[in-house]
C-alpha positions in Angstrom: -6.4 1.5 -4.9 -4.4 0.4 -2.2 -6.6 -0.9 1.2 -5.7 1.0 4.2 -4.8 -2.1 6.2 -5.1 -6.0 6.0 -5.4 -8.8 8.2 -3.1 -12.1 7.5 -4.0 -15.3 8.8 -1.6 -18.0 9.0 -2.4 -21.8 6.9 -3.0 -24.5 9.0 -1.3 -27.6 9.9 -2.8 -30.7 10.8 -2.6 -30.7 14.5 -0.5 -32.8 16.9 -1.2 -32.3 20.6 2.4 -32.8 21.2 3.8 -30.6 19.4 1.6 -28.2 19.7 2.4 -28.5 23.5 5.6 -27.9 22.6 5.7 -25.3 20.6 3.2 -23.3 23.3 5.7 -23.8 26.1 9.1 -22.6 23.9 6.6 -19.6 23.3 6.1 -18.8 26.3 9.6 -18.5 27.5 10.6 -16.7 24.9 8.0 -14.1 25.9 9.3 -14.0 29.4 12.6 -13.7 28.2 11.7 -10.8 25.9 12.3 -12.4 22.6 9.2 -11.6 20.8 9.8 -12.4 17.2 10.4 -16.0 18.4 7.4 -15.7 20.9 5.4 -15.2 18.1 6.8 -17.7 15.7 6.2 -20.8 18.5 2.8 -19.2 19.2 1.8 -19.4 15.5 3.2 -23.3 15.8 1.0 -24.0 18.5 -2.4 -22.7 17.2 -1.8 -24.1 14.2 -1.0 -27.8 15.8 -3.9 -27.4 18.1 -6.7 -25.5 16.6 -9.1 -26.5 18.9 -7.6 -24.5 22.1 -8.8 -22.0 23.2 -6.4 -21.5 25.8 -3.1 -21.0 23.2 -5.4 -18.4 20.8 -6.1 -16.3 23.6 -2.5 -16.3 24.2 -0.9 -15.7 20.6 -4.1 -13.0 20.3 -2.2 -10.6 23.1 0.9 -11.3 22.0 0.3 -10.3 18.2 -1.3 -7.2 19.6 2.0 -6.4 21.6 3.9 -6.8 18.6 1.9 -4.3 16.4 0.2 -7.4 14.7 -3.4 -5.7 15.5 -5.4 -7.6 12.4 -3.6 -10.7 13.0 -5.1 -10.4 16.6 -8.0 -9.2 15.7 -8.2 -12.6 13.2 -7.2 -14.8 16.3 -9.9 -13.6 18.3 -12.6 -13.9 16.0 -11.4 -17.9 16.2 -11.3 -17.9 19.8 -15.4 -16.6 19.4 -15.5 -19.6 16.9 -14.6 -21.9 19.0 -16.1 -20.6 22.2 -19.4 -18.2 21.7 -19.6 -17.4 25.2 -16.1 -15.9 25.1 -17.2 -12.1 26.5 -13.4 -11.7 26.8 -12.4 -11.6 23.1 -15.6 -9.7 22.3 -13.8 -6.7 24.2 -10.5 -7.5 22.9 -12.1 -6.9 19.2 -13.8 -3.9 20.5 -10.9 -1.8 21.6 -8.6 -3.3 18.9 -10.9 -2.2 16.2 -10.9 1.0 17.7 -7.4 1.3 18.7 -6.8 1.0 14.5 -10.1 3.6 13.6 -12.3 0.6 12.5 -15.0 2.5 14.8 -17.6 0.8 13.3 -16.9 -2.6 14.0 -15.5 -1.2 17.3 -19.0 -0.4 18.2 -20.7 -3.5 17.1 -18.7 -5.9 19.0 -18.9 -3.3 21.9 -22.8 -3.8 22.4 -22.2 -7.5 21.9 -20.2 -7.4 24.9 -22.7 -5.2 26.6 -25.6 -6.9 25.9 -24.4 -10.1 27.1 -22.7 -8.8 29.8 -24.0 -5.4 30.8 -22.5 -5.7 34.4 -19.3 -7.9 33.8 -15.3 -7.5 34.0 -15.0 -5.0 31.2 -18.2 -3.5 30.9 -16.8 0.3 32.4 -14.5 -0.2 29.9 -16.6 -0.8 26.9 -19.1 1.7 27.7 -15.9 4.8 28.1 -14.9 2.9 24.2 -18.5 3.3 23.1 -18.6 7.1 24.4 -15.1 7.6 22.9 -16.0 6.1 19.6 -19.3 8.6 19.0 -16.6 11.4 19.3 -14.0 10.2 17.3 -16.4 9.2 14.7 -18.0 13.0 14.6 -14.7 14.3 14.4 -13.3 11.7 11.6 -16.3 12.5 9.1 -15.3 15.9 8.5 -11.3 14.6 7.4 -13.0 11.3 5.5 -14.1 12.9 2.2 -10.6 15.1 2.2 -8.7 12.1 3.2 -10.7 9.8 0.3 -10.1 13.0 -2.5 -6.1 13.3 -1.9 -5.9 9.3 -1.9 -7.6 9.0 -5.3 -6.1 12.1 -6.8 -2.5 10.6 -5.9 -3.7 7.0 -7.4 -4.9 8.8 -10.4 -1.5 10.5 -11.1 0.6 7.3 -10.5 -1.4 5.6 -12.5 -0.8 8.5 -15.4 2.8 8.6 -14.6 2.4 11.9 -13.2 5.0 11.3 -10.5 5.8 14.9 -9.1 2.3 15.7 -8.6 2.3 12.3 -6.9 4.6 13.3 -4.8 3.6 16.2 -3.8 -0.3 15.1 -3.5 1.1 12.4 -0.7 3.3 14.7 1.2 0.3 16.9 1.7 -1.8 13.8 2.9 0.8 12.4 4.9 1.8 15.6 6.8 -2.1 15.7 7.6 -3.1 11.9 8.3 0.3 10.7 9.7 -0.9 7.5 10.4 -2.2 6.9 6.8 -0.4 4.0 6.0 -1.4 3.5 1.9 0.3 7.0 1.7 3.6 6.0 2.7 3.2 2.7 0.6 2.5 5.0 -2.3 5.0 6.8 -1.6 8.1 4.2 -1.6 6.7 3.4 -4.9 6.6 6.9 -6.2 10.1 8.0 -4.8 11.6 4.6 -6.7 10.5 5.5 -10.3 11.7 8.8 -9.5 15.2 7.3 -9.3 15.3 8.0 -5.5 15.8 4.2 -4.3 16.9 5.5 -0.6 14.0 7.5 0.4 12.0 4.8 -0.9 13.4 1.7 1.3 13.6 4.2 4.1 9.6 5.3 3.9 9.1 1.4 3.8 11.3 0.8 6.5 9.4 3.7 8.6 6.4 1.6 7.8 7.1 -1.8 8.9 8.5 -0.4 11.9 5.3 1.8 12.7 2.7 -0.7 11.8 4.9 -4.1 11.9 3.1 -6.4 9.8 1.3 -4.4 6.8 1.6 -6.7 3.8 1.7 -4.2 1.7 4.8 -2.9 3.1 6.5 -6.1 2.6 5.5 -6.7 -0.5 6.5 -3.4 -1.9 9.9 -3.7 -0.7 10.2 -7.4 -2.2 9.0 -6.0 -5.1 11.2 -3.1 -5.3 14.2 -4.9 -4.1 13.6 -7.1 -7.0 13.6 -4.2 -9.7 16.5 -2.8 -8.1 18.4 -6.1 -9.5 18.9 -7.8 -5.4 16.7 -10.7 -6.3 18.1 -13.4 -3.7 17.3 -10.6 -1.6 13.9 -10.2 -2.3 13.4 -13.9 -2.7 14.1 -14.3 1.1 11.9 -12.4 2.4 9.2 -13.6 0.1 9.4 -17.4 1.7 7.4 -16.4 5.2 4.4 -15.2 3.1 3.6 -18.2 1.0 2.4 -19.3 4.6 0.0 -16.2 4.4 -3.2 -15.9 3.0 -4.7 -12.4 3.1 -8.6 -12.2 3.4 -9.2 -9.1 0.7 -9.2 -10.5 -2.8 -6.9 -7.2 -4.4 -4.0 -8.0 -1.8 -4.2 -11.1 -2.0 -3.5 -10.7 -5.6 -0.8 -8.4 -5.4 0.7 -11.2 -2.7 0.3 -13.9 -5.8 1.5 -11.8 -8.3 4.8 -11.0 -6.2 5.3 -14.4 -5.5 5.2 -15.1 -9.2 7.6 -12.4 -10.1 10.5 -13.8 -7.5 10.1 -17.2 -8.8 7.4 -18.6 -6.1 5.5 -20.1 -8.8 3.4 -23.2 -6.9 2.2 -20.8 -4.0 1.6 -18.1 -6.7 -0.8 -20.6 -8.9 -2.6 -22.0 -5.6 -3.5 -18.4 -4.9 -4.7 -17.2 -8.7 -6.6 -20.2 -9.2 -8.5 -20.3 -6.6 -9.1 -16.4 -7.3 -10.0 -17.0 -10.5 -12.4 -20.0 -9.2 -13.9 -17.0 -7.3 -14.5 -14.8 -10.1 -11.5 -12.3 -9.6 -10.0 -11.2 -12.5 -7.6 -8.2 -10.7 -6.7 -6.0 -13.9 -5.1 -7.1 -17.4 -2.0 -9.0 -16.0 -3.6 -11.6 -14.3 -4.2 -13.7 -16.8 -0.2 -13.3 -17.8 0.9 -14.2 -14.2 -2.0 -17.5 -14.0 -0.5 -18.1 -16.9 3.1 -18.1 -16.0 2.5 -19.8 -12.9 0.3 -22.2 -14.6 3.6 -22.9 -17.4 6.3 -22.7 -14.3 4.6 -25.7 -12.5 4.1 -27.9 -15.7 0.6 -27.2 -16.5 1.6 -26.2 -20.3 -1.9 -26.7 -21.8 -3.6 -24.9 -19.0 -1.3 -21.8 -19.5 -1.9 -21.9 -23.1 -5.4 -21.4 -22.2 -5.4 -18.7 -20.2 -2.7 -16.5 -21.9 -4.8 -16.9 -25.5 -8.7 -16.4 -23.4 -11.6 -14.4 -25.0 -11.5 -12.7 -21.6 -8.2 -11.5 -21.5 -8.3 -10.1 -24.9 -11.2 -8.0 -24.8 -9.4 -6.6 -21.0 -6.7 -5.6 -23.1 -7.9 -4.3 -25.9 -10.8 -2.2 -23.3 -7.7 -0.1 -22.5 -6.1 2.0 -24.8 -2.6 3.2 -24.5 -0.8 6.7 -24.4 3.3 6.8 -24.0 2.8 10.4 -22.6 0.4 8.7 -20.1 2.6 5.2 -19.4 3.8 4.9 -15.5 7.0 3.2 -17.1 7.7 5.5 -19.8 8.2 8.8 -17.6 9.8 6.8 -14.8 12.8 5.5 -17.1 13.1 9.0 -18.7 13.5 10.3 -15.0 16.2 7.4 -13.7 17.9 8.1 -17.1 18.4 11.5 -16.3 20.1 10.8 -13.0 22.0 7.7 -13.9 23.1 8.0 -17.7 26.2 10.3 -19.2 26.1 13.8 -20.0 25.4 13.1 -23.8 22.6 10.8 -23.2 21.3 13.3 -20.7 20.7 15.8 -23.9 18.6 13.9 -25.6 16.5 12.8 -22.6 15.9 16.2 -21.7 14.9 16.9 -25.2 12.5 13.8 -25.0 11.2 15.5 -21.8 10.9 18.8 -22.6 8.6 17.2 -25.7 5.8 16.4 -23.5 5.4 19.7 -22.7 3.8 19.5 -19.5 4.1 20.0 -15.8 5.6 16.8 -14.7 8.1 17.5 -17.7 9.3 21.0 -15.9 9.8 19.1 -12.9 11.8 16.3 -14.0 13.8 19.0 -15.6 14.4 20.7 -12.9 16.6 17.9 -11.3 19.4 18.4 -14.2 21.0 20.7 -11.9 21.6 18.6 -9.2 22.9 15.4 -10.9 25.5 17.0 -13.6 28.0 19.6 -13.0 28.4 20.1 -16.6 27.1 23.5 -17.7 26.0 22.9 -21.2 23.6 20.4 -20.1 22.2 22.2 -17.2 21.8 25.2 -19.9 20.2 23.1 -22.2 17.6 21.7 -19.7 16.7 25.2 -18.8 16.3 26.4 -22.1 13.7 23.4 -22.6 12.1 24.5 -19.0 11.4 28.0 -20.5 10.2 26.8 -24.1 7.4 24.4 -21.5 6.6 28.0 -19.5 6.9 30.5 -22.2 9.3 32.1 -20.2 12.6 34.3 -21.6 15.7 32.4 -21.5 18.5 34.8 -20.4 21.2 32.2 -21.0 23.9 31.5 -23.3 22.8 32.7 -27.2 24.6 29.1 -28.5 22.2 27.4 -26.7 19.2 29.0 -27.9 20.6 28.8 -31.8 21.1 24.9 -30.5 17.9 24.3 -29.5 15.8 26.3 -32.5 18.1 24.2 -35.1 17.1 20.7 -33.1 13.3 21.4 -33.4 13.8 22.4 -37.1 15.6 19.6 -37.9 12.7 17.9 -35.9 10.3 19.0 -38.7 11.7 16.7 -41.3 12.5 13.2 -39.8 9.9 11.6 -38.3 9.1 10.9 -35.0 10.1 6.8 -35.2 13.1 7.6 -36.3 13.7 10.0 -34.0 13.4 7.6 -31.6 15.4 4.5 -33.6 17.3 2.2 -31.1 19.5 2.1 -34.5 19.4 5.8 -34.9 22.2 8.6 -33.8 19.7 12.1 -34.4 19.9 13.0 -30.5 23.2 11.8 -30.4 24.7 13.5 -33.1 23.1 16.6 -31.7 24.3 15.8 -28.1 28.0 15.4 -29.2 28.0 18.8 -31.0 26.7 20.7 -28.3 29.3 19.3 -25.8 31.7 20.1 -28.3 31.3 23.7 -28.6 29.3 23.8 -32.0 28.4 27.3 -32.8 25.1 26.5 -34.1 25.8 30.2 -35.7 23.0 30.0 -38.7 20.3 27.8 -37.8 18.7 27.1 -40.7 21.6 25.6 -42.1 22.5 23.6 -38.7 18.8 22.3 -38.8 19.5 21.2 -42.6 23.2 19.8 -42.1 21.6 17.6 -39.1 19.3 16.3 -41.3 21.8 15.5 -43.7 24.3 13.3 -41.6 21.4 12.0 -40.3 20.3 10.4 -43.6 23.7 9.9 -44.8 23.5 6.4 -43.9 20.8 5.3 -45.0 18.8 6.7 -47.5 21.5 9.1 -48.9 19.9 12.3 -49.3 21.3 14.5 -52.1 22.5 17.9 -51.2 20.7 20.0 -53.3 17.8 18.7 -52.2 18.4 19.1 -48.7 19.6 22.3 -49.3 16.3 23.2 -51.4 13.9 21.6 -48.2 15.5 24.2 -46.1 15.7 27.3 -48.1 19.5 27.3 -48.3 22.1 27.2 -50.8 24.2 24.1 -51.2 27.4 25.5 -50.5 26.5 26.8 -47.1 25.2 23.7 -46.5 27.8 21.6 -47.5 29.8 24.3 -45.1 28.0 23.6 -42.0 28.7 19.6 -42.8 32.3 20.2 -42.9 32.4 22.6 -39.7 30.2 19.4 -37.8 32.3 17.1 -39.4 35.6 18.6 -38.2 33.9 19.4 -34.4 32.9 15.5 -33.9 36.2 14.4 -35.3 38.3 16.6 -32.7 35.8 15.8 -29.9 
């Protein structure tokens, strides 16, 4: 699961008094003229060509909290105790930044760090109103925590299940009660872009980045969903500031490697999973295909042999089994299907839907009639809502004689073939229904869409088609001629 928040921390440079002086005064006039994006930029210079001051820490520390950068800050400080253990000044900046973010508990501890040094100093009214504030917030925070916790996993657990309504619907509930939950939103994007909604998805990103400037995970979701959504220069911009970033929690940093693999940053995506791998960290089953692409896409051919054929990696794979009514992927391309292919392709998705039978399968339905005007199809999607319900469908007859002579015909081809890139069952279905096919005796629909279907390929004989189904072979052969004639004129 998702951490609520990270801190970054910028990569060195060796340091150069000069132009660290440099890059400290352009920083500082670009604050006092307001320009804080480039106030920050020649601050980050300047630390990082002088790590030893004190003086230009202290500096970039209140201007990243200005910003909205409050775990960069909070990082910043904590050098500025480094260097200088006396500093009572960035103990108090940690204190009421921690808190200002609800990390009460390290609020507190730096917070009687300052006060026990300095019981009687500059900010010690200060510090004793945060520890007073904290004790309340903290009583009233423990009754929301386990709620809070419950929603969060229960939303993880359906995205990871492909259930992407009840996704949905978990996260608006948590975000309309924890506002300023972060990971919500960040789910959310996600969630909104395998439902096929790409706006609201960019926009709840957007709203994140602008609320909490700075959250990695933001950025990283929007490079990564800017990259599925086929803008990969795009997306390979805005990756090139964070290979100068190195988060400190071993998932995100992860998902910053793996996201740097998958635009093409291969030698900053290899630095970061070796040295997590050195450390133990083996993420989930991908991360020995991404070491190992990064490993190939910066010439180290034997070493990514190694990795993608390890003992380790096998036995991760083969610890997780694998559902298709239970694959992320699978329900999400179902769902962008339905809104972006044709009408005929949109009958046989909705039949492929309306075969898992469940509630994330009524919901995707239900979006039929908002993306197709056509009548048929928005029939045909309803008639499959009711079958999922066991609810009485009070539309057109044809379409119920349709759909019982599809699931018939269902009985006798299997399910791989069903599904044959090379095969034309749905498709044969799909055309007849938009062409007006009566359906009128099912039975022998069911057994005449068998028949075409085998036609080319294993050439099933009539009569035994006709014998299968219970029918006579004229009425078959019939029901062939009527489809024939209705595709032909279609």
């Amino acid at each position: 699961m998702e951490a609520n928040y990270e801190a970054l921390m910028t990569l060195p440079e060796p340091e150069s008094p000069l132009a660290a002086e440099l890059h400290y005064y352009r920083g500082r006039r670009a604050l006092r003229e307001g320009r804080l994006d480039e106030a920050t930029f020649f601050m980050a210079e300047a630390t990082a060509a002088a790590a030893h001051r004190v003086d230009y820490h202290k500096q970039y520390a209140e201007l990243l909290f200005e910003v909205g950068e409050i775990y960069h800050a909070n990082d910043v400080w904590k050098r500025v105790l480094e260097l200088d253990e006396t500093s009572t000044e960035a103990l108090y900046h940690l204190a009421s930044n921690c808190a200002y973010i609800s990390l009460y508990e390290e609020a507190a501890m730096y917070a009687k760090r300052y006060l026990d040094v300095e019981a009687h100093g500059r900010y010690a009214d200060s510090v004793q109103s945060l520890l007073e504030l904290i004790e309340l917030e903290q009583e009233l925070e423990d009754e929301d925590e386990d709620e809070l916790i419950t929603w969060h996993t229960e939303a993880q657990q359906h995205i990871d299940k492909g259930r992407l309504f009840a996704a949905k619907s978990t996260l608006e509930r948590l975000i309309d009660r924890y506002p300023r939950f972060w990971p919500a939103f960040n789910n959310l994007a996600i969630v909104n872009f395998y439902l096929g909604n790409d706006e609201a998805a960019f926009e709840t990103l957007e709203y994140v980045l602008d609320e909490n400037p700075g959250n990695l995970h933001a950025l990283l979701n929007t490079i990564l969903l800017l990259h599925e959504a086929g803008q990969s220069e795009a997306a390979l911009q805005l990756s090139v500031p964070l290979t100068r970033v190195r988060p400190l929690q071993f998932d995100l940093r992860y998902k910053l490697a793996t996201t740097l693999a998958l635009v093409g940053q291969y030698d900053r995506a290899y630095e970061e999973l070796r040295l997590l791998k050195d450390r133990g960290f083996r993420g989930d089953s991908l991360f020995g295909h991404w070491l190992s692409v990064s490993a190939y896409k910066t010439g180290r051919l034997e070493e990514a042999a190694t990795y993608l054929n390890s003992d380790e990696l096998k036995q991760f794979e083969e610890a997780s089994p694998y559902d298709i009514r239970d694959n992320l992927e699978f329900r999400s391309a179902l769902v962008q299907g339905l809104r972006q292919e044709e009408d005929a392709a949109r009958i046989e998705i909705i039949r492929i839907i309306s075969k898992l039978a469940d509630d994330e399968a009524f919901e995707a339905l239900a979006l039929t009639n908002g993306i197709t005007d056509n009548e048929m199809v928005i029939a045909f999607a309803e008639k499959c809502r009711a079958e999922i319900c066991g609810a009485p469908f009070m539309g057109d007859t044809r379409i119920t004689r349709a759909y019982d002579a599809l699931v018939l015909a269902e009985t006798e081809v299997t399910e791989a073939e069903q599904m044959s890139l090379e095969g034309d069952f749905y498709e044969r279905f799909s055309r007849l229904l938009l062409a007006d096919a009566s359906f009128e005796d099912v039975t022998a629909s069911a057994a005449a869409l068998v028949w075409m279907f085998y036609a080319k390929r294993d050439a099933l004989v009539l009569d035994d088609c006709a014998t299968t189904f219970g029918i006579d072979v004229l009425t078959l052969t019939e029901t062939i001629r009527s489809f024939k004639q209705t595709l032909e004129q279609a």
